[in-house]
Backbone as a ProteinNet text record, in pm:
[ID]
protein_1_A
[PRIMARY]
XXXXXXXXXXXXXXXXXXXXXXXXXXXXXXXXXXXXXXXXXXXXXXXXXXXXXXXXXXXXXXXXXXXXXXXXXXXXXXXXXXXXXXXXXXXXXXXXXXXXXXXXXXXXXXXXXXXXXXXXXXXXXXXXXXXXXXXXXXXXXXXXXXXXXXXXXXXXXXXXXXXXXXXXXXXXXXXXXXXXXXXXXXXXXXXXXX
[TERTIARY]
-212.4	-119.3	-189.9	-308.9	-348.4	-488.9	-494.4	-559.1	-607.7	-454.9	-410.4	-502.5	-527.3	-474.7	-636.7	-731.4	-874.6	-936.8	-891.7	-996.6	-988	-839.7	-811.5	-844	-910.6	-944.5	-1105.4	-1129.4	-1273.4	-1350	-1424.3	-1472.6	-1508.3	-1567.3	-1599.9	-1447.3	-1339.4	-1221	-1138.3	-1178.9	-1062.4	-1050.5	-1156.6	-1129.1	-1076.7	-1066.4	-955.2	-823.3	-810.6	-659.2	-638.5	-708.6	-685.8	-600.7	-650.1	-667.8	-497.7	-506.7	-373.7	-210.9	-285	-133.6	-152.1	-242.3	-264.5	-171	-79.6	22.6	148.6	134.7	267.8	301	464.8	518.9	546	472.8	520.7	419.2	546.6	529.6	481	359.4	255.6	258.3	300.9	295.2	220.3	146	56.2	156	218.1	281.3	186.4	276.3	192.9	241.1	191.8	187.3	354.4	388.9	513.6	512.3	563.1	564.2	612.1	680.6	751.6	703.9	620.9	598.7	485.3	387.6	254	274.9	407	410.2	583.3	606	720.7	726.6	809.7	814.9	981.1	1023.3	1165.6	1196.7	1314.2	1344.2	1488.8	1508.4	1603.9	1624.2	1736	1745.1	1648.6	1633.2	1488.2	1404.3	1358.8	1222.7	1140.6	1080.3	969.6	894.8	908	796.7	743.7	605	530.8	504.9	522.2	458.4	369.3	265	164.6	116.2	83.6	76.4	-68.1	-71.4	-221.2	-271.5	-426.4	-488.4	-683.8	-719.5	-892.3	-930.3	-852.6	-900.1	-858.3	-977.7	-979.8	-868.1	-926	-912.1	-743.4	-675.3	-575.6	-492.2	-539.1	-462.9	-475.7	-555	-571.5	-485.6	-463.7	-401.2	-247.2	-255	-89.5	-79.2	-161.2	-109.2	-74.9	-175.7	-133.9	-28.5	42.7	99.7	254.6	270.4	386.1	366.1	237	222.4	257.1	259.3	381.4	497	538.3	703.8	773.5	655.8	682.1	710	603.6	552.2	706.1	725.9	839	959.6	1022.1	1114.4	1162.9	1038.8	1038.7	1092	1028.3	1065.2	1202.7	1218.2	1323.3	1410.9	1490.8	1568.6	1639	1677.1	1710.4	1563.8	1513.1	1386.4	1376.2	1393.9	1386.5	1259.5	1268.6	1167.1	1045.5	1010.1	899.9	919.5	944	1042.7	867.6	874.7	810.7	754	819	769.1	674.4	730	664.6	501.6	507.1	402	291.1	332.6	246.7	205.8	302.1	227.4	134.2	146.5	37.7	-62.4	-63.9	-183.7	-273.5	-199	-250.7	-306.6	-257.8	-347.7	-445.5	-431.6	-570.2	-615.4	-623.8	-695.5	-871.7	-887.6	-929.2	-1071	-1040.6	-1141.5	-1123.8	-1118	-1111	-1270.6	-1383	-1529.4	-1583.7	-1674.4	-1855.1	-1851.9	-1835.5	-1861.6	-1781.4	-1684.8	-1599	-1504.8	-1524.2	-1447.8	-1611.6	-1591.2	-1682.2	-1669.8	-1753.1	-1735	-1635.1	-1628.4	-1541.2	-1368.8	-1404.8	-1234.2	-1194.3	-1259.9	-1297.5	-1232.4	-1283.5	-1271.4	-1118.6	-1084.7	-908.9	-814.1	-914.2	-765.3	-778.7	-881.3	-892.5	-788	-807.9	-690.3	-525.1	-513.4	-391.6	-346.2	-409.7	-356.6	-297.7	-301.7	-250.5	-158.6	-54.1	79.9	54.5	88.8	124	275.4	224.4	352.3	376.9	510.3	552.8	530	428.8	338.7	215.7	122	-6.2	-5.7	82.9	64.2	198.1	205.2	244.9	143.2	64.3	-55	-191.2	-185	-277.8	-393.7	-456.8	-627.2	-659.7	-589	-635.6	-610.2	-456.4	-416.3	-551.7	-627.3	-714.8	-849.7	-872.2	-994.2	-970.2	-813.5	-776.3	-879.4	-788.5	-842.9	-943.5	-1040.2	-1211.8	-1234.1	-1180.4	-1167.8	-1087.5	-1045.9	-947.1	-1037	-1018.7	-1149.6	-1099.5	-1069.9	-1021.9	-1132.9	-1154.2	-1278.4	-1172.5	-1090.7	-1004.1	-883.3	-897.4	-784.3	-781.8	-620.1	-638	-491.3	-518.1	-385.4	-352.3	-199.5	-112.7	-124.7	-207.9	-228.4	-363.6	-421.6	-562.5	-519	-391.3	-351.4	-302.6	-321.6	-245	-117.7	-59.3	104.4	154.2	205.6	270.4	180.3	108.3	5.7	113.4	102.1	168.4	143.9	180.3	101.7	219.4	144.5	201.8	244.8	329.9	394.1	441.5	365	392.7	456	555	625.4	754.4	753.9	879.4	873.9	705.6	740.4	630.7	658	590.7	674.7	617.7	650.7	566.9	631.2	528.3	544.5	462.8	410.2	497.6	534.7	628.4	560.7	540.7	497	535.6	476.4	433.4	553.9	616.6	720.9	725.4	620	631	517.5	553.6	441.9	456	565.7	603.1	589.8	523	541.4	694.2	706.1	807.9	774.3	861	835	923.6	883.3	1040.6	1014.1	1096.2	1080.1	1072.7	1019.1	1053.7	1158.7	1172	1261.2	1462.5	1439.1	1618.2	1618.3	1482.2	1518.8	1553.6	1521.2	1545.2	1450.5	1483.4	1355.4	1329.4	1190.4	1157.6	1059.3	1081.6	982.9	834.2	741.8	582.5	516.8	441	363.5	229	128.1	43.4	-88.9	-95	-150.4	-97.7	-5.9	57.5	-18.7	-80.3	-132.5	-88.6	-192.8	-76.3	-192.6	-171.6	-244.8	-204.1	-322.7	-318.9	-268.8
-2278.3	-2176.8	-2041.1	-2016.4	-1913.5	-1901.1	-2012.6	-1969	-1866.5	-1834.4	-1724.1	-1641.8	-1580.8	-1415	-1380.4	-1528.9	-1487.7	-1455.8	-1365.4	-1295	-1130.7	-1159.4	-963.4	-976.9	-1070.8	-1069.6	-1037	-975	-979.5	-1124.9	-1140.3	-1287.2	-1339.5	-1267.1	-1279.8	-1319.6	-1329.4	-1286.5	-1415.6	-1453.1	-1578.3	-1687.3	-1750.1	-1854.2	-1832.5	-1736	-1651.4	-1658	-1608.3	-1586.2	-1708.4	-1803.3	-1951.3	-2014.7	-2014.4	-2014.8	-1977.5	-1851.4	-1832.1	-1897.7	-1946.6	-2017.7	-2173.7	-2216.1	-2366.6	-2491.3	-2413.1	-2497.4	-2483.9	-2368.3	-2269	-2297.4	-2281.3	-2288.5	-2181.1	-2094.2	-1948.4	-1963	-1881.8	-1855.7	-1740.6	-1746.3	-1586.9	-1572.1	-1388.1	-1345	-1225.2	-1205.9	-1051.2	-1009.7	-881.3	-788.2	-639.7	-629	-507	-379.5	-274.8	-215.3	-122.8	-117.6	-63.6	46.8	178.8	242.1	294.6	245.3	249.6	180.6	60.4	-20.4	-112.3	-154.7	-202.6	-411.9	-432.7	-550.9	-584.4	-725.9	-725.7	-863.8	-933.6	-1051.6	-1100.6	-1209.5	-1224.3	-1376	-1368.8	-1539.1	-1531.4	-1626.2	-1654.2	-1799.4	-1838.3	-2010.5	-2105.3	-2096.2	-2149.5	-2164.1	-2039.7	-2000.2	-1869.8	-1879.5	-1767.5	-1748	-1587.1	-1534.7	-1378.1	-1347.7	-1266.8	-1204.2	-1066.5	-1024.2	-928.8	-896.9	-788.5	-694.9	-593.9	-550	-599.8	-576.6	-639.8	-470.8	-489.9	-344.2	-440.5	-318.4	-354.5	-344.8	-290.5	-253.6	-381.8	-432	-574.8	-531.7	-443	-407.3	-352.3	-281.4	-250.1	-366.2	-433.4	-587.4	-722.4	-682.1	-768.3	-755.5	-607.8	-496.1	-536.6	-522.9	-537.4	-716.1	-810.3	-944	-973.6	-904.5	-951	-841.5	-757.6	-696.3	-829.8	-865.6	-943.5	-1046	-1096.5	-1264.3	-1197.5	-1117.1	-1073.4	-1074	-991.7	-1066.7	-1186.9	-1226.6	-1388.9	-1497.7	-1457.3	-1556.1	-1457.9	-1367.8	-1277.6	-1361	-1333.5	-1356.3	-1562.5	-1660.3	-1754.6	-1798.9	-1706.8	-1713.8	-1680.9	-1542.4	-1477.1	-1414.2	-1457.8	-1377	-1251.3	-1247.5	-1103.2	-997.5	-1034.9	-940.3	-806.8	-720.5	-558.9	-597.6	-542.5	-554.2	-520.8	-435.1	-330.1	-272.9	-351.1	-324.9	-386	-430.7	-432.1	-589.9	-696.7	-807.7	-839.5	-767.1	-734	-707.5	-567.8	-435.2	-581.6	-668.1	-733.8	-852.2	-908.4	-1027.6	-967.1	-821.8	-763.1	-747.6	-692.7	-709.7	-816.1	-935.9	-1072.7	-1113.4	-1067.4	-1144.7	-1051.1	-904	-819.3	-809.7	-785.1	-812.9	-867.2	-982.6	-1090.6	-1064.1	-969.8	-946.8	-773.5	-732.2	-582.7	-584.2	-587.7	-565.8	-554.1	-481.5	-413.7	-527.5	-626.1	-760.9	-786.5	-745.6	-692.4	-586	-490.1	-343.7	-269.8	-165.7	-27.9	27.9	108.3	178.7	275.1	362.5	439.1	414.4	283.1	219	167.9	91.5	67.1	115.2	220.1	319.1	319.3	401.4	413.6	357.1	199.2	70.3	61.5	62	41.5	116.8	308	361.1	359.7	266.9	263.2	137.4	29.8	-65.6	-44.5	30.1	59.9	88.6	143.2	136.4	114.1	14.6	31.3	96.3	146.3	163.1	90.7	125.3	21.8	42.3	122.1	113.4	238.7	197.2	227.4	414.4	413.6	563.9	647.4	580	695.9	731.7	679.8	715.9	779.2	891.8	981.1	945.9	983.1	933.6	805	710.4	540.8	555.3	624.3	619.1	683.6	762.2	848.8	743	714.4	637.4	480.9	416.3	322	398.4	499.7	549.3	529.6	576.1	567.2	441.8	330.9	226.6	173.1	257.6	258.4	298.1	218.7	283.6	412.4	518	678.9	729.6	853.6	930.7	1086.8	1086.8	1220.1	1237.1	1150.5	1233	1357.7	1377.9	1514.7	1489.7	1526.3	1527.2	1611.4	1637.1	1784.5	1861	1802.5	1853.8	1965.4	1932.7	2008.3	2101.7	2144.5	2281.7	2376.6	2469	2597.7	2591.7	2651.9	2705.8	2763.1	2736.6	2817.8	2753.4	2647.6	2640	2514.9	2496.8	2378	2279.8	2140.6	2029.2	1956.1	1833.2	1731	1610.4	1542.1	1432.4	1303.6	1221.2	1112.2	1126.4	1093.9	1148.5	1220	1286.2	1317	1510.3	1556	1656.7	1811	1914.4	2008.8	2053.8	2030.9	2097	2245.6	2278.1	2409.7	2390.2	2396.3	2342	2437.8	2465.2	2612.5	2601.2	2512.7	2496.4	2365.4	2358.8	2265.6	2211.9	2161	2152.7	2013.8	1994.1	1909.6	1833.8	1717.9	1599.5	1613.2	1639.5	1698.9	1801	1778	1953	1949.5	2090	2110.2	2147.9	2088.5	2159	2191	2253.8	2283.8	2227.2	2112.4	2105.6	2177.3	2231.6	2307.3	2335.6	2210.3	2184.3	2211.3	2192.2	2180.9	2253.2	2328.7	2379.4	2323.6	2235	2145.6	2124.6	2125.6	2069.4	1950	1880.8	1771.9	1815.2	1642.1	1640.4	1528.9	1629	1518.1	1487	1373.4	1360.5	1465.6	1450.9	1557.8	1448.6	1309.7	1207.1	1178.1	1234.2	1245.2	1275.4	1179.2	1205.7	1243.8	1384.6	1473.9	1548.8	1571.8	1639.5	1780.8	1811.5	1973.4	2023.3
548.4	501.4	490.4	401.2	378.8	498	593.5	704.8	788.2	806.8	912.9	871.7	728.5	657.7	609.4	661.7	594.7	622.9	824.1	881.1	828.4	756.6	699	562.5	444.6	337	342.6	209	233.7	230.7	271.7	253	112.7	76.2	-104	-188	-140.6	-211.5	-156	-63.3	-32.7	-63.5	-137.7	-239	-355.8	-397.6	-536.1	-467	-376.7	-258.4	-251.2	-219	-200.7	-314.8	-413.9	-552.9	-609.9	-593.7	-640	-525.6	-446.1	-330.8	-272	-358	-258.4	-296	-408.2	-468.4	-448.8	-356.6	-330.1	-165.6	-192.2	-45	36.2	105.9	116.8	276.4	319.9	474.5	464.6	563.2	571.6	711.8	740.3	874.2	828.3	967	980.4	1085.8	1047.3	1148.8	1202.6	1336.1	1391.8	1270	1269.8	1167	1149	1039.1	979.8	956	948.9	953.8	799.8	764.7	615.2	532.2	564.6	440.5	489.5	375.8	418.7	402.8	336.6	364	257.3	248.5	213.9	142	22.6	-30.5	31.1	100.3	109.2	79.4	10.5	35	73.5	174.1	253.5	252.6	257	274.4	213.9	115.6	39.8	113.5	148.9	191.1	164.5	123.7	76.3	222.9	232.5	342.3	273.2	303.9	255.6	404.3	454.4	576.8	497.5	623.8	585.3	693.7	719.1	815.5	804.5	977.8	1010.6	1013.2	939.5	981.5	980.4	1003.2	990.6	847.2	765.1	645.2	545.7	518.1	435.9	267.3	201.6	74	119.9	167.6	187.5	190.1	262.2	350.7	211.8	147.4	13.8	-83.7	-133.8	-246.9	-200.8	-69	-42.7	-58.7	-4.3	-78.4	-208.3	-219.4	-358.9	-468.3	-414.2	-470.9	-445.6	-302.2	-264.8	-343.3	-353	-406.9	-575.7	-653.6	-803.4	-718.9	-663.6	-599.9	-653.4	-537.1	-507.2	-653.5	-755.6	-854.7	-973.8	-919.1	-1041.2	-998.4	-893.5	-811.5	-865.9	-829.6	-882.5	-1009.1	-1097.8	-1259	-1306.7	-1250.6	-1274.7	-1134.8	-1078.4	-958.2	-1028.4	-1174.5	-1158.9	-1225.7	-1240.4	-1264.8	-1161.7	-1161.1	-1123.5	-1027.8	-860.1	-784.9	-829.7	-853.6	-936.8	-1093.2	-1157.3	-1299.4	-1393.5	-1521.7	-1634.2	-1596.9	-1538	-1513.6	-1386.9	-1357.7	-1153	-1215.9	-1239.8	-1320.7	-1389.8	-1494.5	-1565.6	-1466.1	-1368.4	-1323.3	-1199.8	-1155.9	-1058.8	-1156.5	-1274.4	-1329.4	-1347.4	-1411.8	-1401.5	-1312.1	-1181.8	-1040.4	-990	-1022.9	-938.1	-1070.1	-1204.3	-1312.1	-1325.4	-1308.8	-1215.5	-1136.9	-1078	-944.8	-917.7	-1094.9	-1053.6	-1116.1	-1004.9	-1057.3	-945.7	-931.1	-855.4	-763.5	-775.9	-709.9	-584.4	-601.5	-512.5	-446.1	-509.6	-452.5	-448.2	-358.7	-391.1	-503.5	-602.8	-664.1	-670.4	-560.6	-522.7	-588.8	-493	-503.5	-624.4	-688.8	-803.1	-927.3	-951.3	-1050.2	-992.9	-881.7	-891.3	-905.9	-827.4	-891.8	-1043	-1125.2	-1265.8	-1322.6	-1229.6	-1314.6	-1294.5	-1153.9	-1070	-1161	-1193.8	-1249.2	-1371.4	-1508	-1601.4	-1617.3	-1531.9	-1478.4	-1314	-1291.6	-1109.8	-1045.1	-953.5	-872.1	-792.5	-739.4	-631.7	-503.8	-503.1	-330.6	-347.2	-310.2	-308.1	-290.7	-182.3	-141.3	-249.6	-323	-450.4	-562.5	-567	-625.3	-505.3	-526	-405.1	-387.8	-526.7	-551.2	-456.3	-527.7	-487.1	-324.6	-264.2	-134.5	-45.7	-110	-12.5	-33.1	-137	-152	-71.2	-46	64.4	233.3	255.7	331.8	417.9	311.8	371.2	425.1	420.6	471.9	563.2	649.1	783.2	853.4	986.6	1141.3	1150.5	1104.7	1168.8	1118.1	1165.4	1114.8	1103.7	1187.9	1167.6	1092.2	971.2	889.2	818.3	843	768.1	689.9	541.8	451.4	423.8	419.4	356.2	289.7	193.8	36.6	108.2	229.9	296.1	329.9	385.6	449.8	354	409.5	341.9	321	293.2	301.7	456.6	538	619.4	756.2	691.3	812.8	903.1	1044.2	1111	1183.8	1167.5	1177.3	1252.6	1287.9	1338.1	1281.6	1271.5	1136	1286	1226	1374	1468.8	1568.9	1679.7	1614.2	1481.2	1466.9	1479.9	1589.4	1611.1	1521.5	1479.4	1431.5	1315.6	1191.8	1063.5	1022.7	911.4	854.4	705.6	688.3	572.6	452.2	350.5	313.7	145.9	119.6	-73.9	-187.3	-251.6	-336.9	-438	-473	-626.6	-646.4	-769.7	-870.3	-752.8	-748.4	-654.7	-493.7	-448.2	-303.2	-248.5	-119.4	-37.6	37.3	53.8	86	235.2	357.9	468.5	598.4	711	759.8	916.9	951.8	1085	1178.9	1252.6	1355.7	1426.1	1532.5	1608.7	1562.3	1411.4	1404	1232.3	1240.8	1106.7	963.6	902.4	819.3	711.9	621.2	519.6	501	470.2	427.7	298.1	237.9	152.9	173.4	143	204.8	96.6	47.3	-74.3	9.2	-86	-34.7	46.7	9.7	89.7	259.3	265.9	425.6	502.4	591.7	706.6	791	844.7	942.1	1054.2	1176.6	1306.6	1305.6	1325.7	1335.1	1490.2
[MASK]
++++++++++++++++++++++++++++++++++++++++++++++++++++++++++++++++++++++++++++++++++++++++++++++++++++++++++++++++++++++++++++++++++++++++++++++++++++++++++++++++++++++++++++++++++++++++++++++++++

């Protein structure tokens, strides 16, 4: 079951991963990568499936299991429990809790999940810090994030074309497509081509 998923865990970490599912019935897929979302908990026809996107980055590919495997263990207990609500929040703590130490994260990373865990969100890249310190652990060497440019400066946002960057309000930049004139809103962790 948890076979598949132990060439994207760190090795130090998969007898804990083991650990928390060897009693459990849950279908595990690695998908090519999502664009919207780093993995997903579903049950259908009494069946539990967990996808994850496949990446090189062990700690990313871990953070997101085990964010689904609270899903999974919430969902079990309680079907109306709030996806990301107060029960979700405590049983993610309970399972990365655990193996939040030196022994296994970088320092770096470390420190941000310590402070990401005290309230979690419901996906990694709403919290910036931790999202950039994920980062450093992706094969790219050329990122560049939103929050790096100026005002007015113009970039590239996956195939959806050339924005300009226009200003800041509250946690979002504000910016204007090019092509059809339009505003969007970007967290400032948005990876974007110059």
């Amino acid at each position: 079951m948890i076979k598949e998923l132990e060439t994207y865990i760190p090795s130090n970490l998969v007898l804990y991963v083991r650990s928390l599912v060897e009693n459990e019935t849950i279908e595990f897929k690695v998908t090519n990568q999502r664009s919207t979302k780093h993995g997903d908990f579903r049950y259908n026809n009494d069946r539990y499936t967990i996808t994850i996107n496949k990446t090189s980055n062990k700690y990313r590919f871990l953070l997101t299991l085990i964010h689904e495997l609270a899903h999974f263990f919430v969902f079990k207990k309680n079907r109306l429990a709030k996806p990301h609500g107060l029960l979700w929040k405590q049983k993610f703590q309970s399972l990365l809790n655990p193996i939040l130490a030196k022994e296994y994260f970088p320092s770096n990373l470390l420190s941000e999940l310590i402070d990401h865990m005290k309230n979690p969100k419901s996906s990694f890249c709403y919290d910036i810090n931790l999202s950039k310190k994920l980062d450093l652990y992706d094969n790219t060497n050329d990122i560049v994030y939103l929050d790096q440019l100026n005002d007015g400066e113009i970039f590239y946002y996956r195939n959806l074309g050339k924005f300009k960057k226009i200003n800041k309000r509250r946690k979002r930049y504000i910016c204007l497509r090019i092509d059809n004139d339009k505003k969007y809103l970007f967290l400032g962790n948005t990876r974007v081509k110059l």
